[in-house]
Steps between C-alpha positions, in 0.01 A plus 500: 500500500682173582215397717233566272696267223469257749146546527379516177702206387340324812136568417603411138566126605215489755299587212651280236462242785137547493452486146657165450442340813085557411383195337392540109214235545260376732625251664249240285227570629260334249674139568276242575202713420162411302245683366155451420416680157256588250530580110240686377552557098333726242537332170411377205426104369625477115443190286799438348326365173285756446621793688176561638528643869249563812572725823593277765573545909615241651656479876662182658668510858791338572800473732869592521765381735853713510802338630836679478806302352802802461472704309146379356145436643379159352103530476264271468119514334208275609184496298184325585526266178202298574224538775703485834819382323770764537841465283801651481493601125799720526819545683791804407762683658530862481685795624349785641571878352771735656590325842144571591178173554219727436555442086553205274523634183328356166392184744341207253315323650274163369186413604260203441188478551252198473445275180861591388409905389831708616623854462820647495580849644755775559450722761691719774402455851532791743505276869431733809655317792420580855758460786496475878742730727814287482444508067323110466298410268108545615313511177468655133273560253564448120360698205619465135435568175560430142334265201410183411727416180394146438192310659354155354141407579246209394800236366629847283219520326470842633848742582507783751676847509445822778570661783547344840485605864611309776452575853514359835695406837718305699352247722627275770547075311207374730271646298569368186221273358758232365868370695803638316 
């Protein structure tokens, strides 16, 4: 009996060993990572004098860079804001959900487009990442969505409301058509 005590009360602290020694997180994996993106919305354009309103799409790609700086990711949002001229419009830092990178949750993000029109969103992003045999980073996709809560077009002669999609996926810095 003695030596099965000393058993089970081994293979209790392997396990508990285990269970704390496994890391909560992934080691980062999304630092230093862009994305190329597209929104594509389902909305509405409202007058706010008149409260007349017209079905409007509307779709804008953009970029996202995603450094890590404990315990946050600081992200970063470039929009084409005039033909060829790429901005940063936006910059944040936010935490992902539950120790885990595939989720930021209720992300807002800003984006301008050209002549000054801009639209402001919430949205949840579910990120797939894919990782070689030793656990690096190799690529992910991203895929969110959520709704357009604000959006200012033609000087704000014209407002915008709706439902937005964005997806898209990481890509190596080369091949972004502006230098960070």
């Amino acid at each position: 009996m003695k030596k099965l005590n000393v058993l089970l009360s081994a293979f209790v602290a392997l396990a508990l060993l285990l269970v704390f020694s496994t890391p909560s997180a992934k080691a980062q994996l999304l630092n230093d990572v862009w994305f190329k993106l597209k929104l594509s919305t389902k909305g509405y354009l409202v007058d706010p004098g008149t409260g007349d309103y017209s079905k409007q799409n509307f779709s804008e790609s953009f970029y996202m860079h995603l450094v890590f700086n404990d315990p946050d990711y600081n992200i970063d949002v470039y929009t084409e804001t005039a033909p060829d001229t790429w901005t940063n419009v936006y910059n944040t830092s936010e935490s992902t959900i539950a120790a885990n990178e595939n989720f930021f949750s209720d992300l807002y993000l800003y984006l301008e487009g050209d002549g000054g029109d801009y639209i402001e969103i919430y949205h949840t992003p579910f990120i797939a990442i894919k990782t070689d045999s030793l656990g690096a980073f190799v690529k992910a996709k991203y895929k969110g969505v959520g709704e357009v809560f604000f959006g200012e077009f033609d000087n704000g002669a014209q407002e915008y409301y709706g439902y937005a999609q964005i997806n898209g996926k990481s890509i190596d810095a080369s091949k972004l058509p502006f230098t960070p």
